[in-house]
N, C-alpha and C positions, 0 to 999 in steps of 0.2 A: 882636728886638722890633719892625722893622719892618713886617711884614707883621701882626701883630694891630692895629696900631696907626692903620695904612692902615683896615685891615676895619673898625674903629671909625669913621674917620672917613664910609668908605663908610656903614654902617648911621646914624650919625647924621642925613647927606645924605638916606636913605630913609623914615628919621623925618620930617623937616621935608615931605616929598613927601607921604607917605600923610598929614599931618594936613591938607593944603592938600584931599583929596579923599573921606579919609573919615571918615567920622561922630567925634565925639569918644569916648575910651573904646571903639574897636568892636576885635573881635579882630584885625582885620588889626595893629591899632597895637598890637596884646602882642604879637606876632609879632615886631616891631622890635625890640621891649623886650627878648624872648628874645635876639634879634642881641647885641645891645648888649652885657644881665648874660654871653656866656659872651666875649665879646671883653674886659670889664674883668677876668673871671676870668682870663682866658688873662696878663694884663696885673698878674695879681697885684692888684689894684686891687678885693678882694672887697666891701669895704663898698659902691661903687659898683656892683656886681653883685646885692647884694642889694636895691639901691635900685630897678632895674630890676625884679628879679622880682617883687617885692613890688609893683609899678605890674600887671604881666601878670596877677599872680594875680588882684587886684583886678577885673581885666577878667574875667577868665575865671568868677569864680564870680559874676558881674552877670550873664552871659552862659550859659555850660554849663562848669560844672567838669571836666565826664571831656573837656573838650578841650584841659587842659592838661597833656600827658604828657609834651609837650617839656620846656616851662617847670620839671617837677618833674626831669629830668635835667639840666637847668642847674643844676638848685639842688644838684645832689647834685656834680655838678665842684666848683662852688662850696664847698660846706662841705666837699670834702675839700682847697680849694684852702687851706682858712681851719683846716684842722689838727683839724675834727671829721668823725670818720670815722663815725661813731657816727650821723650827723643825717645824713649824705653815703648812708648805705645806706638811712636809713630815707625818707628821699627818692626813690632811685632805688627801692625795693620798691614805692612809692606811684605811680612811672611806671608799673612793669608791673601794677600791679593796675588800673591804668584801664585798659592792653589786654588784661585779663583771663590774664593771665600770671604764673605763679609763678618764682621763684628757677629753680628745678628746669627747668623749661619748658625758661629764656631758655639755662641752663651746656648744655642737653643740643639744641638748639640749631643748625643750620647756616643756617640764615637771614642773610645779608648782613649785614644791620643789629644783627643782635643778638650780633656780635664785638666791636661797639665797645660794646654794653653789656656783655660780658663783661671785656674790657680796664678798664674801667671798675672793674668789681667787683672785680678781681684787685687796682688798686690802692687799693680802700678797703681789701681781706682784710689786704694789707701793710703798710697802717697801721695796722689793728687789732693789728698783732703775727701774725697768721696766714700766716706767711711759708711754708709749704710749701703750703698751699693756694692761696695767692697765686700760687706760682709754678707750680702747674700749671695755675692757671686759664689765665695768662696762656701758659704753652706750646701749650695747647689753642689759645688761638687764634691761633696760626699755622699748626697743622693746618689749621684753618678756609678760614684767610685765602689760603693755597696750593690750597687748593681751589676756593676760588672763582676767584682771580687770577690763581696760577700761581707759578713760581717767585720771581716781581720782582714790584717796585710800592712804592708808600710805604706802603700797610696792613702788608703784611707784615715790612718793614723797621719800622714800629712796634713792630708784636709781640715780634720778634727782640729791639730796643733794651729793651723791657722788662725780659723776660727775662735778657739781660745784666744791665742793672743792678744786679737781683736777685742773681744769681749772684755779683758782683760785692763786693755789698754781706754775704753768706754769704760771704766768703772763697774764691769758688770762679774766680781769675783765669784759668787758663788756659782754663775751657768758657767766661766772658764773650768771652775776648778771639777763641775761634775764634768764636763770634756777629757779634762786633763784626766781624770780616775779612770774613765772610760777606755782610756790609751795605756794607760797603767796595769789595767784588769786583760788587755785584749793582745798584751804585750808579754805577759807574764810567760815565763819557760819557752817564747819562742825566738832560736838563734837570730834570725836578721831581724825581731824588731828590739834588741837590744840598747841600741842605737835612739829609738824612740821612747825607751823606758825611760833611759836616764835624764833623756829632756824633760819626758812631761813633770820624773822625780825634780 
C-alpha cells in the first residue's frame, strides 16, 4: 500500500500546484483529478475515486468531452474496482469510442498501449463469469507484451500473474504454479521487479 499511497500524496502536492497557476476548472486540473480517482482506486477507496472523476468529468464536458478518454478508463478500473463489471465495460467501450475504436480494433491490437486496455477487459470478462474468454484474452497479452519488451519487465510479469491467477482459481495449480516460477526466475536480482517476486513468492 505504500507506494499508491506515496502517488496520492504526490498527485495531491500537484493539485494544490496547478490551482496556484491555472485557471479554475481548466483541464489541466481534471488531469490531476484523473491522478487522484485511479490512486484511491488502486487504494480500494472507490467512493473517493468517484468523487474525483465525477469533478474531471465536469471539467471535460464545460470544456470538449472527446477529451476525456482517460478519465472514462479510470472509471472503468474503478467500477470493476467497486464489483460492477457491467458499468466497468460500458465505460471502458465509451474510452475507445472517443478514439474511434472498437472492442475488435483494441483485442486484435499490437499497439503498446492497448495491452493494458486488453488486461483490463480480460479482468472485467472474468468478472462477468466469462472466464475462458478472460483467460485468453489475458494470455494474449503476454504474446504482446514479449514482443514488444522481450522476455522480462514488469508488463510481462503482470500478464503472466494474471493468468496464473486464473488458472489458479479453475483449479489448474500446476500450469499457475509453473507461471508463477517463471516470474520468480525472470525477477530475480532485478530492482523494479521486486515488487512481482514477492507476489508470485
Amino acid at each position: 500500500m505504500a507506494q499508491p499511497k506515496a502517488a496520492l500524496s504526490a498527485y495531491q502536492k500537484a493539485l494544490n500546484a496547478r490551482e496556484t497557476f491555472e485557471e479554475e476548472n481548466s483541464p489541466p486540473i481534471a488531469d490531476v483529478y484523473d491522478s487522484i480517482a485511479c490512486s484511491y482506486t488502486e487504494l480500494g477507496m472507490v467512493a473517493e475515486a468517484f468523487e474525483y472523476l465525477s469533478k474531471a468529468t465536469a471539467i471535460h464536458n464545460a470544456h470538449n468531452p472527446l477529451h476525456m478518454g482517460r478519465t472514462k478508463a479510470i472509471y472503468a478500473m474503478t467500477y470493476l474496482r467497486a464489483g460492477e463489471p457491467q458499468e466497468a465495460l460500458e465505460a471502458l467501450k465509451s474510452c475507445w469510442q472517443l478514439q474511434g475504436l472498437t472492442e475488435e480494433q483494441i483485442t486484435n491490437s499490437k499497439y503498446p498501449k492497448h495491452s493494458g486496455d486488453i488486461v483490463l477487459l480480460a479482468r472485467i470478462k472474468y468478472a462477468q463469469g466469462l472466464k475462458q474468454e478472460a483467460q485468453q484474452l489475458a494470455s494474449q497479452t503476454i504474446s504482446i507484451r514479449r514482443g514488444i519488451y522481450g522476455d522480462k519487465g514488469p508488463r510481462v510479469a503482470d500478464s503472466m500473474f494474471l493468468v496464473a491467477r486464473m488458472l489458479e482459481a479453475d483449479g489448474e495449480e500446476v500450469l499457475a504454479a509453473k507461471l508463477l516460477r517463471t516470474i520468480i526466475e525472470i525477477s530475480q536480482g532485478v530492482l523494479e521487479m521486486q515488487g512481482h517476486l514477492a507476489r508470485a513468492l
